[in-house]
N, C-alpha and C positions, 0 to 999 in steps of 0.2 A: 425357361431359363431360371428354373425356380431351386434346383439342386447347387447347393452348395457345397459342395464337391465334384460337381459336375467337372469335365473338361472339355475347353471349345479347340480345335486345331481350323488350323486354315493353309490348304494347300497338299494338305496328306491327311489319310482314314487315322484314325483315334489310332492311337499307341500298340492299344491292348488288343486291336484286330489282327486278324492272323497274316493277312500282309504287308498291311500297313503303307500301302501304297502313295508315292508319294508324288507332286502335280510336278512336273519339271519345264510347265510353261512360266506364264508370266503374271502375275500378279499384281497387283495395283489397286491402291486405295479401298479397301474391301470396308463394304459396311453390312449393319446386320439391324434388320429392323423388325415391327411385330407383326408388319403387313407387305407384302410382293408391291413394289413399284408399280403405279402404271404406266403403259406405254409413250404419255407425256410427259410424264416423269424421269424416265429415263433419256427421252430425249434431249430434255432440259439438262439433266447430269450428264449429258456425253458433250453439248454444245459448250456446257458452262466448261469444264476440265480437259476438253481436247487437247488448248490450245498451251497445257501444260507438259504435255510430251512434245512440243518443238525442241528442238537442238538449243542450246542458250535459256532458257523459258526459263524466267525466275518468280516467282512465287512470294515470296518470304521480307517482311517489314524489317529495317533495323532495328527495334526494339519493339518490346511486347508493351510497352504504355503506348496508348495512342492520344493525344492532347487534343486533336482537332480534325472533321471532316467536312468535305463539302464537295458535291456531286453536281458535276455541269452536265446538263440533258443535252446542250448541243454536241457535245464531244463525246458525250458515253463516258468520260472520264471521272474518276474518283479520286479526290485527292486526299493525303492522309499525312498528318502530321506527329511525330512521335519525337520518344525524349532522346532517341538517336537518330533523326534526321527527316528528311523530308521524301515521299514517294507518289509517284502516279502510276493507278493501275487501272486497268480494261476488264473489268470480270473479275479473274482469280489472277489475272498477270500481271505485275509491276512491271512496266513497260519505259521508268525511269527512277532512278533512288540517289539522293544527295544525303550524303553522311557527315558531310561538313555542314549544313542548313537544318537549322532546328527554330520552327516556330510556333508562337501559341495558339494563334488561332489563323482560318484558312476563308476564304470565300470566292467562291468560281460561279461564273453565268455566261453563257453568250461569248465561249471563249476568252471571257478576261478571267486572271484567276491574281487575285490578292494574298500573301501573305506576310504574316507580320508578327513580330512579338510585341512586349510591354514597349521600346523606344523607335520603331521603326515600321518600315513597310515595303515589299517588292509590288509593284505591279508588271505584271505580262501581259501586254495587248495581242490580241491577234495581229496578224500582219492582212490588209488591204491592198487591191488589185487598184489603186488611185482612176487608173483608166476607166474601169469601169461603173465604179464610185461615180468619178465626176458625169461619165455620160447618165448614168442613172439618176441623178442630183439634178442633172438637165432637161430631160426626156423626162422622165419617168418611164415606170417598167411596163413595157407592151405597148409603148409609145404614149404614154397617156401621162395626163400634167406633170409638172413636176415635184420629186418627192419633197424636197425642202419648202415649207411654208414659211416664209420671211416674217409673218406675222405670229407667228406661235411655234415653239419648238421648246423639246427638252435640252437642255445644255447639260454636256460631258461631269458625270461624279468627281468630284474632288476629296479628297484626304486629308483633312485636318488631325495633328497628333498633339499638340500641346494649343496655350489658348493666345497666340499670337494671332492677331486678326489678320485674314488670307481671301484672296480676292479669289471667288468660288467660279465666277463668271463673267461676261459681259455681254451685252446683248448690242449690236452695232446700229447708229442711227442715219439712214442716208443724209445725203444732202438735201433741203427740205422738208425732211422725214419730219416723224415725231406723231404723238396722240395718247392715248393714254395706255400703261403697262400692267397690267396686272402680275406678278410675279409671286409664285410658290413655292420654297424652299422645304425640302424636308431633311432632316439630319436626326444619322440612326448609326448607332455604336454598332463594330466587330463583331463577329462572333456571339450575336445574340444577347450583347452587353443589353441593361438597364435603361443607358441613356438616350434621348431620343428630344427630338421637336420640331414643331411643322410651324411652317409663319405665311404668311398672305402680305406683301406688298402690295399699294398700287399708287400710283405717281405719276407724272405727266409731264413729259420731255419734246423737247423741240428743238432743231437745228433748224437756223434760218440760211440757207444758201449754202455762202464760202465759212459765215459764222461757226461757232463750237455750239456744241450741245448742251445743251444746260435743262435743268428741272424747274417746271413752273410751281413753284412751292414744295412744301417739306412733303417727302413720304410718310402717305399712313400705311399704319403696322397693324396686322392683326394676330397674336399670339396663338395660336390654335391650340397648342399644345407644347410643353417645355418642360423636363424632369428636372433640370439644373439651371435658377435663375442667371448665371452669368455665362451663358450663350447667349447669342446675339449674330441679327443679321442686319445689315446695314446697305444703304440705300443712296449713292452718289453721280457720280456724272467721271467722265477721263476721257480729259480734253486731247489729248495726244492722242489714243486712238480713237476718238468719235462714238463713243460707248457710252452705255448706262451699264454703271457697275456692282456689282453685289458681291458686300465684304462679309466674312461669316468670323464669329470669334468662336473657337471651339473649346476644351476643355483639356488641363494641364494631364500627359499620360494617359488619355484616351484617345484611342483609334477610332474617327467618326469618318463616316459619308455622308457627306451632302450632296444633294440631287437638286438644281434649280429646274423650276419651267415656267415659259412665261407664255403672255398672249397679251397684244397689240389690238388695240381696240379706237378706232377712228383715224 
């Protein structure tokens, strides 16, 4: 393709041939390359664009700036954020598009999928089979312990947006209960922001009987790591539901996640 004056046609013989014959089938997406596909090759391009000749099959982004992505491996899904609106697609197929939702940054895992701009935040949980949940909470799967350890577990991410202090967690202490907690919090900004910090708790809690919960002396803190000194995690007791609780102060106009986990120890 080195002539420059060259002519390429596609679907009929070059002009200047004497019949000029022309293809009166069907055409679609034709490419031209310096080397013949291989046969995996083409397979990939027939599996990826099949499923763009279905009836309805839409294709196409509300606007060509795209602000934000983020790909969840459980769903196969890709979601895609643009300065007209918000899309999810399958491959090559937008499979849902909101024209009135515009946001700046996106984050999907595990079926939960986050979006948010500069003052706010949607979250979409999956929906759960409770039934089956609970029996597997109880059992455990293939009949074996059960999956929940009362003694160690991650607790549910929370959303902090400005730096009002927000109760991130609480970890419940039986009746009796108590021993020492060790507790790890880590808080990491949106969309790959800057801000970020991890902290080590550990403290020593005790319910006596019908008594409240109470902590045997002050929580020590251990800072692991903090980009902006005025975050803070915090470390108390909530009489009302029988918890040890951990309050997280976050940062004014930033969208952080915090992730608690703890482990019970004696």
């Amino acid at each position: 393709m080195s002539n420059a004056n060259g002519t390429v046609t596609i679907g009929r013989e070059h002009p200047s041939a004497p019949s000029a014959l022309e293809f009166f089938g069907t055409i679609s997406i034709p490419r031209i390359t310096a080397v013949a596909p291989t046969p995996e090759q083409f397979r990939e391009i027939y599996e990826a664009e099949r499923w763009l000749f279905q009836p309805g099959a839409k294709c196409l982004l509300s606007n060509a700036s795209v602000d934000a992505l983020a790909y969840d491996p459980l769903t196969d899904l890709l979601h895609v954020a643009t300065a007209g609106g918000y899309a999810k697609m399958k491959g090559l197929l937008v499979t849902e598009k909101d024209t009135e939702a515009v946001y700046s940054g996106l984050y999907a895992t595990g079926g939960y999928l986050a979006r948010f701009d500069g003052g706010s935040a949607d979250i979409e949980i999956p929906s759960i089979n409770l039934r089956e949940a609970a029996e597997a909470a109880m059992i455990g799967h293939n009949g074996g312990p059960p999956l929940h350890d009362p003694d160690e577990a991650d607790l549910p991410e929370v959303v902090t947006k400005n730096a009002t202090p927000t109760v991130i967690g609480t970890i419940p202490v039986p009746k009796g209960g108590g021993g020492e907690y060790v507790i790890r919090t880590v808080a990491r900004e949106y969309a790959d922001g800057a801000e970020m910090a991890a902290y080590e708790d550990v403290v020593m809690a005790y319910r006596p009987g019908e008594g409240n919960v109470a902590l045997s002396g002050a929580s020590t803190q251990r800072i692991i790591r903090e980009v902006t000194a005025s975050m803070a995690v915090a470390i108390d007791v909530d009489t009302t539901a029988q918890a040890i609780r951990i309050t997280a102060t976050g940062l004014a106009s930033k969208n952080l996640r915090w992730k608690p986990h703890f482990k019970r120890i004696g």
